[in-house]
C-alpha positions in Angstrom: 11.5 9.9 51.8 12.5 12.2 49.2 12.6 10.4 45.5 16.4 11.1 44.0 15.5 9.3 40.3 15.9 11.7 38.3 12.7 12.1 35.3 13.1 11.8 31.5 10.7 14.2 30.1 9.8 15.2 26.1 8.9 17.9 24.9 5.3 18.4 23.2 5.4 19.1 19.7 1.8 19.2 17.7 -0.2 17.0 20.5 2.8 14.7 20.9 5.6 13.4 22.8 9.1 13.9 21.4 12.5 13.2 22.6 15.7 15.6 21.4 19.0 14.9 21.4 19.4 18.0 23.1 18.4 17.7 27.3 18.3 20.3 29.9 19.0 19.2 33.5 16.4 20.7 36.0 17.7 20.9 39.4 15.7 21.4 42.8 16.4 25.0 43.8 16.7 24.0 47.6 19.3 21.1 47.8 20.3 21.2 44.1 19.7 17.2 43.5 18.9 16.8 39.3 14.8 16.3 39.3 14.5 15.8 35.7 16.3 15.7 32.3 13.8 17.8 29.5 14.2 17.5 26.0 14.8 20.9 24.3 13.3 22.0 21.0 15.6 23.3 18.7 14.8 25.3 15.4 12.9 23.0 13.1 11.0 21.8 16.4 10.2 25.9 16.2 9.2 26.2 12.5 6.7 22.6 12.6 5.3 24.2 15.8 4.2 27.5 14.2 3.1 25.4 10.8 0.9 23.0 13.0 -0.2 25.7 15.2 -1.2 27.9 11.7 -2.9 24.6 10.4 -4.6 23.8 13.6 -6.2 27.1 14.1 -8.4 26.2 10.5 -9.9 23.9 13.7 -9.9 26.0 16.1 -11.9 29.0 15.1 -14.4 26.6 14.3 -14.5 24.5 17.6 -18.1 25.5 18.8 -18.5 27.6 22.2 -19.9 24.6 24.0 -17.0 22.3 22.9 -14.2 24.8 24.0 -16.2 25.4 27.5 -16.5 21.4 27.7 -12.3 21.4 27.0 -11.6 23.7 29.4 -14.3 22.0 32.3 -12.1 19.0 31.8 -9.1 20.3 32.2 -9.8 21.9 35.1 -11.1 18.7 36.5 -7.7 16.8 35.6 -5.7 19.2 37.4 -8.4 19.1 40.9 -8.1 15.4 40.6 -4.4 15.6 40.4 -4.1 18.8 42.9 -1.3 16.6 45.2 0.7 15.2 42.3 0.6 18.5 40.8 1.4 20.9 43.4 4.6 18.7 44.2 5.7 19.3 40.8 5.6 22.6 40.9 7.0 22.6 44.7 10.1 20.4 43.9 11.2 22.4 40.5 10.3 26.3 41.9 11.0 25.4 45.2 7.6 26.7 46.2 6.5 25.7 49.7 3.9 23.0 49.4 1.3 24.8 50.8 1.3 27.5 48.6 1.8 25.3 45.7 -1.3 23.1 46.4 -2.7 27.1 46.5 -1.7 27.3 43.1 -3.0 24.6 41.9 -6.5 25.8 43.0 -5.6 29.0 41.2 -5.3 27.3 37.9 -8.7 25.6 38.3 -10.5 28.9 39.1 -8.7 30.4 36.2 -9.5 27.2 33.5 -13.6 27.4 35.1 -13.4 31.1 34.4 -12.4 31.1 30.9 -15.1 28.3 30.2 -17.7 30.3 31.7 -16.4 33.5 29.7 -16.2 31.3 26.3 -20.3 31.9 26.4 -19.7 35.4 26.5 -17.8 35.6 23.0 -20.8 36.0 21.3 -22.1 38.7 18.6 -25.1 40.6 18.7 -27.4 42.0 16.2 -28.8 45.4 16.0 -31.3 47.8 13.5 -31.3 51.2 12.6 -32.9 53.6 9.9 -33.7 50.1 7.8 -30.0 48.6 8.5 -29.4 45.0 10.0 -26.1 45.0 11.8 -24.2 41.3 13.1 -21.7 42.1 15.2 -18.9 39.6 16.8 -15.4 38.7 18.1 -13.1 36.3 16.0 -9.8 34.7 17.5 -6.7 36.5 16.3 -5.0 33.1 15.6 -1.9 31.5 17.1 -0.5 32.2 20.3 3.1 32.3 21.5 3.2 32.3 25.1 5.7 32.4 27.2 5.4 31.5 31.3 7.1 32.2 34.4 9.2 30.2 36.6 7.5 31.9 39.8 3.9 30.3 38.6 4.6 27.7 36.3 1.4 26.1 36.2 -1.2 28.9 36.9 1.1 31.1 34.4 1.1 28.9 32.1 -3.5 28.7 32.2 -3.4 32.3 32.4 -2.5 32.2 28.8 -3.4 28.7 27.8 -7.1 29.5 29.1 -8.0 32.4 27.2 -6.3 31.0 24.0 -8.6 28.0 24.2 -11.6 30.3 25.2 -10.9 32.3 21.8 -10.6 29.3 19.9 -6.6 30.0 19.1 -4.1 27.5 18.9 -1.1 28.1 21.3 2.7 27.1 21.6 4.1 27.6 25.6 7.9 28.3 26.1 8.2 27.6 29.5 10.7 28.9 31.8 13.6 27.2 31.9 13.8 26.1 35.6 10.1 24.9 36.0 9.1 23.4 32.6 7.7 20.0 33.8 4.2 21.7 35.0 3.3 22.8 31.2 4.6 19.9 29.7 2.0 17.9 31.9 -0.9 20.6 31.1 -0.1 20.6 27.8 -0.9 16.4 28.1 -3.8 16.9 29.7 -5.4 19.8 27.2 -4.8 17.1 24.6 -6.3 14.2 26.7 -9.1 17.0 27.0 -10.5 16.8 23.4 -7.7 19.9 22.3 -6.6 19.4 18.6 -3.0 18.2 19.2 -1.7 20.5 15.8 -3.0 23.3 18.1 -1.1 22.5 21.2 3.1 22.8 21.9 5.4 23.3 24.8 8.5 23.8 23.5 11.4 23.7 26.6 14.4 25.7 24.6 17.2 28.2 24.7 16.8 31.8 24.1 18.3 31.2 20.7 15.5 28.9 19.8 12.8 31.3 21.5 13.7 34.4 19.8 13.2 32.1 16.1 9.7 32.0 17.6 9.2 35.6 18.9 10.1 36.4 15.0 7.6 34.0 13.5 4.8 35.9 12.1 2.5 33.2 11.8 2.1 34.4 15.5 -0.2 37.6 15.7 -0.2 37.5 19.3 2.7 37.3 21.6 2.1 36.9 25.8 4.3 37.1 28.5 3.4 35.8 31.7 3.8 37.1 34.9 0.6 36.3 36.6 -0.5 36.7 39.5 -4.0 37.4 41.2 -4.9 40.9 39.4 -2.2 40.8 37.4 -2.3 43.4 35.2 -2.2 43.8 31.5 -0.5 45.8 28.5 -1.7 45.3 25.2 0.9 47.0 22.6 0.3 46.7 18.6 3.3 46.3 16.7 2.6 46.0 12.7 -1.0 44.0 13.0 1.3 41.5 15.7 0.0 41.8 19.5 2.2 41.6 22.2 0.5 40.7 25.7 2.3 41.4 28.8 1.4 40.5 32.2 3.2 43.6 34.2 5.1 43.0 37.6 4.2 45.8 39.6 4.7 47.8 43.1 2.3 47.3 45.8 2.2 50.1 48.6 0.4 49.4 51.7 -0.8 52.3 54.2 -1.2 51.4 57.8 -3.3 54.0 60.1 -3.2 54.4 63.6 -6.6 53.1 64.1 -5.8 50.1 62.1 -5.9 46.2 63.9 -2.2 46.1 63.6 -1.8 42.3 64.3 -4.1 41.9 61.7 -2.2 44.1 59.0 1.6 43.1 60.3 0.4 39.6 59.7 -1.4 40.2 56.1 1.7 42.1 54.7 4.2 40.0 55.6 2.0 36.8 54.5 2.2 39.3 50.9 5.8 40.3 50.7 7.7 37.3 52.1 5.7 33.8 51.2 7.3 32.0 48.1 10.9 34.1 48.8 8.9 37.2 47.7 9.0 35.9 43.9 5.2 37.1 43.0 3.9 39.5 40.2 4.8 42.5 43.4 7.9 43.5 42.7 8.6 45.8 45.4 6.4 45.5 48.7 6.6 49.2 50.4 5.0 49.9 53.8 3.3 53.4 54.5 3.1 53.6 58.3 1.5 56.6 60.1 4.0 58.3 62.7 1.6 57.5 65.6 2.0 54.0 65.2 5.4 53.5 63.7 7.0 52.5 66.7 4.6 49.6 67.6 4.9 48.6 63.7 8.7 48.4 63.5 8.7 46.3 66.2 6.0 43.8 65.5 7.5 43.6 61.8 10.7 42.8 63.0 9.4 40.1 65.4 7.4 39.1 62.1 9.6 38.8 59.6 12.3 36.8 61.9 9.8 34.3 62.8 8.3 33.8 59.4 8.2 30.2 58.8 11.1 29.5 56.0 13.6 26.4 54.9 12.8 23.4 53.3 9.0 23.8 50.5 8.6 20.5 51.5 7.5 20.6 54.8 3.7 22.1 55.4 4.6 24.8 58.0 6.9 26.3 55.7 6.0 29.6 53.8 9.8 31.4 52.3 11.9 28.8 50.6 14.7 29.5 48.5 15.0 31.7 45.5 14.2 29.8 42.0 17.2 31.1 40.8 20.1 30.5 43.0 21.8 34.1 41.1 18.6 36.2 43.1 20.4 35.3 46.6 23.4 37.9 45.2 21.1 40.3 43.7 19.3 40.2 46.6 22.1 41.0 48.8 23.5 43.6 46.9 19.8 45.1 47.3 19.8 45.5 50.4 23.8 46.9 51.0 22.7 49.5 48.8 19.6 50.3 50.8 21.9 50.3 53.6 24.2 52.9 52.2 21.2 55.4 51.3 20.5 55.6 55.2 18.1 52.5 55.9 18.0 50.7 58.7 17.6 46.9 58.9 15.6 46.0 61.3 15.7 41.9 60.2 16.8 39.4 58.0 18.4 40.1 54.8 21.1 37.2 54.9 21.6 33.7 53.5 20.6 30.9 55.2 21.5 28.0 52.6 19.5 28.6 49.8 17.5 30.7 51.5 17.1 34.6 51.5 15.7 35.5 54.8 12.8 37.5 55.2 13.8 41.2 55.6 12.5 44.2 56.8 13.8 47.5 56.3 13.0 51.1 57.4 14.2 54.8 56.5 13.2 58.0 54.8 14.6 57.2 51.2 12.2 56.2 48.7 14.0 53.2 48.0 12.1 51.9 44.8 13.1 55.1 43.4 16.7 55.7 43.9 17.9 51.9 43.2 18.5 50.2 40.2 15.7 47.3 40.1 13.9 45.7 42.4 14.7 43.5 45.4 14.4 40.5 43.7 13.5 38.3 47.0 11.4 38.5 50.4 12.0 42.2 51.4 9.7 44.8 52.4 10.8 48.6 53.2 9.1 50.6 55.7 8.6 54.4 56.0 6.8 56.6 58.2 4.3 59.4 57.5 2.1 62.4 59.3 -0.8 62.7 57.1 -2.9 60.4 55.2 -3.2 62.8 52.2 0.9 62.8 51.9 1.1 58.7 51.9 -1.7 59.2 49.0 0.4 61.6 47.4 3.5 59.4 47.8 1.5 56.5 46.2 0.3 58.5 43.3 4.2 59.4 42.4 5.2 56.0 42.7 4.8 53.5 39.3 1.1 52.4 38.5 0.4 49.4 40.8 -2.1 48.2 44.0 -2.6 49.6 47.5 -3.7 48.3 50.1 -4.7 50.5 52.8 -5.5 49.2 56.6 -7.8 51.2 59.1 -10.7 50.8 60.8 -12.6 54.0 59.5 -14.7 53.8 56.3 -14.8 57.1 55.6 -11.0 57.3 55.3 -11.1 54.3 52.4 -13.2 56.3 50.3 -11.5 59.5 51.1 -8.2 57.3 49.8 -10.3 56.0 47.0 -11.2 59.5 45.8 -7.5 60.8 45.6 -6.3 58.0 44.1 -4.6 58.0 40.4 -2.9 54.9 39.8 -3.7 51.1 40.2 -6.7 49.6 42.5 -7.2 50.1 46.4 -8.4 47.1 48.5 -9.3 47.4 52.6 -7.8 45.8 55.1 -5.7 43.1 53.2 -2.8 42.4 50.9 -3.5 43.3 47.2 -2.0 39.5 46.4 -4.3 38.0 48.7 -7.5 39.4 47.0 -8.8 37.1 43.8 -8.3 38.8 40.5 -6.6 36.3 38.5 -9.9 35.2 36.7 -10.4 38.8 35.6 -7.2 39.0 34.2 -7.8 36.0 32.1 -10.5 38.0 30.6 -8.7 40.9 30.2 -6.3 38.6 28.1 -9.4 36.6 26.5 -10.5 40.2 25.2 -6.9 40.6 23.7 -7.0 37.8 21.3 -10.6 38.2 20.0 -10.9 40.7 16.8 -14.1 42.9 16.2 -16.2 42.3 13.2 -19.2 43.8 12.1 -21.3 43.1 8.9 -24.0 45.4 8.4 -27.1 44.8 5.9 -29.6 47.3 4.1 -29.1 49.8 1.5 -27.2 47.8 -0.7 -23.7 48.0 1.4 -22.4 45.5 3.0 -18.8 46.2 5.5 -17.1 43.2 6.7 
């Protein structure tokens, strides 16, 4: 039986529990019932989390490698302990289907164990040359201001967490709004952990408070979260201040005739239409070779109409509803559009509740192109195509993201692997399905270290 009380939750300010007169009611994105009542940070909250976080990194920096690697082992261990608890937290709030959530979970270990395996390699080095002695080594940036998405609120939230406590760098988490209750609880246990608590916030708030924050300089690095495995990166520097975004991107998949097509029909639609589509993909298009395209229209159709959606609850179920209730229009008004540039629907693409059905749609327009933002739920569009080297040339038009390219000829991956100018190419799978998350967290680990170099002899000395 489904629990109806609904949870009092504070926020985390400096290690510890707060209430606010201010609460936020979080409702489950499937039936709507009130999960739990969150206390919101408003500005002072703001200021005495950047102070603490500014004090707390004096700590940090000097937390040895072993004890940050020991922090994060722990951590991890809390959340594999708690893995059913966890994932139905992050089921009932994102209405992701409790498979996939406990899925997540596992993602968030992997990602903690990686960063405490990578804390070893933030090391320096020293090096000689014509009578010079050179030290060489990384130093955290200071605090970070992250801020998570609703789609992965817990593994998000440690794709940023984990690299600022891999650097030694205090961080304050603005989750999103709808899903807040899985970094308030990770932001517990990182204290439990052995974390200083100065060095740790979650802050639930409006965008009023959160852009207070965004403007506090006492925060040289800013993240944004939309991770995912392989998520990808963009470092930009703005007046000595980082900002760290984790990009939503396309993902193209070519099928070939020689492909196992029950094998790729299943993998793409596992890709584009589990979790309602909301992953760091934000458009799924389908390359499918003329010689086959018949065959794949059809088994896609059959797919997508049979793809196991309703209530996150229950085990069998992989599409449940839309986080935000608002996508199910947008997602609508997606495909109408589609509709009117000459596609064809070949399935779904209709409410069923607070659901978004899984759709499928085929036609010549580049879709992805011509319309004004992405689909913005469980759709994928299909197009056909002659020759291999034209679907490569399509992808290498299209905006920088993965492709995942299905045949049973080895030649033809590396011929595709040659040609290609944008994004990574994986064989026979999904680009989602593959593991990359823990090389992103490096990727962001790398983005909140700083260079520095002393070198000895001569009578200089550069620092």
């Amino acid at each position: 039986m489904v629990s109806r009380m609904t949870v009092e939750r504070q926020l985390l300010l400096a290690g510890h529990l707060r209430g606010s007169d201010a609460l936020a009611e979080v409702r489950s994105p499937w039936d709507g019932r009130p999960l739990a009542r969150v206390a919101q940070a408003g500005p002072e909250d703001a200021r005495f989390a950047a102070a603490a976080a500014s004090a707390g990194f004096l700590a940090t920096r000097r937390l040895p490698a072993r004890r940050r690697a020991a922090i994060l082992t722990t951590l991890a261990a809390t959340l594999r302990s708690g893995r059913e608890p966890i994932a139905r937290l992050v089921s009932d709030e994102g209405g992701k289907p409790r498979r996939l959530a406990r899925v997540e979970v596992d993602d968030a270990v992997a990602i903690l164990e990686r960063c405490a395996e990578d804390v070893h390699h933030v090391v320096g080095e020293i090096s000689s040359s014509a009578g010079r002695l050179a030290l060489s080594r990384t130093v955290p940036r200071g605090p970070v201001l992250a801020f998570t998405p609703a789609d992965r609120p817990l593994a998000g939230v440690c794709a940023l967490l984990g690299p600022a406590v891999a650097a030694g760098c205090p961080v304050v988490v603005r989750p999103a709004p709808a899903t807040p209750s899985a970094a308030l609880a990770l932001g517990e246990a990182l204290v439990a952990a052995g974390w200083p608590p100065d060095a740790v916030s979650v802050l639930p708030c409006d965008d009023v408070v959160a852009a207070l924050l965004v403007a506090d300089a006492r925060f040289p690095t800013v993240a944004s979260g939309r991770d995912g495995p392989a998520a990808a990166w963009t470092t930009t520097h703005v007046r000595r201040r980082t900002l760290l975004i984790a990009a939503a991107l396309p993902v193209t998949l070519l099928i070939e005739p020689d492909a196992d097509l029950e094998r790729a029909v299943r993998a793409i639609v596992n890709g584009a239409f589990s979790h309602a589509g909301q992953t760091r993909a934000w458009a799924h298009r389908v390359l499918v070779h003329a010689a086959v395209w018949a065959e794949v229209c059809a088994r896609f159709a059959a797919a997508a109409s049979a793809f196991p959606r309703g209530d996150p609850a229950r085990d069998d179920v992989l599409c449940g509803p839309l986080v935000d209730r608002r996508g199910l229009a947008r997602a609508e008004a997606w495909m109408r559009a589609a509709e009117q540039l000459g596609g064809e629907r070949l399935a779904g693409g209709e409410r069923e509740g607070p659901v978004f059905t899984p759709a499928a749609i085929t036609g010549e327009a580049p879709y992805f192109e011509l319309l004004d933002g992405a689909p913005g739920g469980p759709v994928a569009v299909l197009e056909p195509y002659a020759h291999l080297d034209a679907a490569v040339d399509r992808v290498n038009g299209a905006p920088r993201g993965d492709t995942g390219l299905f045949t049973g000829d080895v030649r033809k991956v590396w011929r595709v692997f040659e040609r290609l100018e944008v994004g990574s190419l994986v064989h026979d799978a999904h680009p989602d399905h593959v593991e990359g998350g823990c090389a992103a967290s490096r990727a962001a680990l790398d983005a909140l270290l700083t260079p520095r170099t002393l070198r000895l002899g001569g009578g200089a000395v550069v620092n």
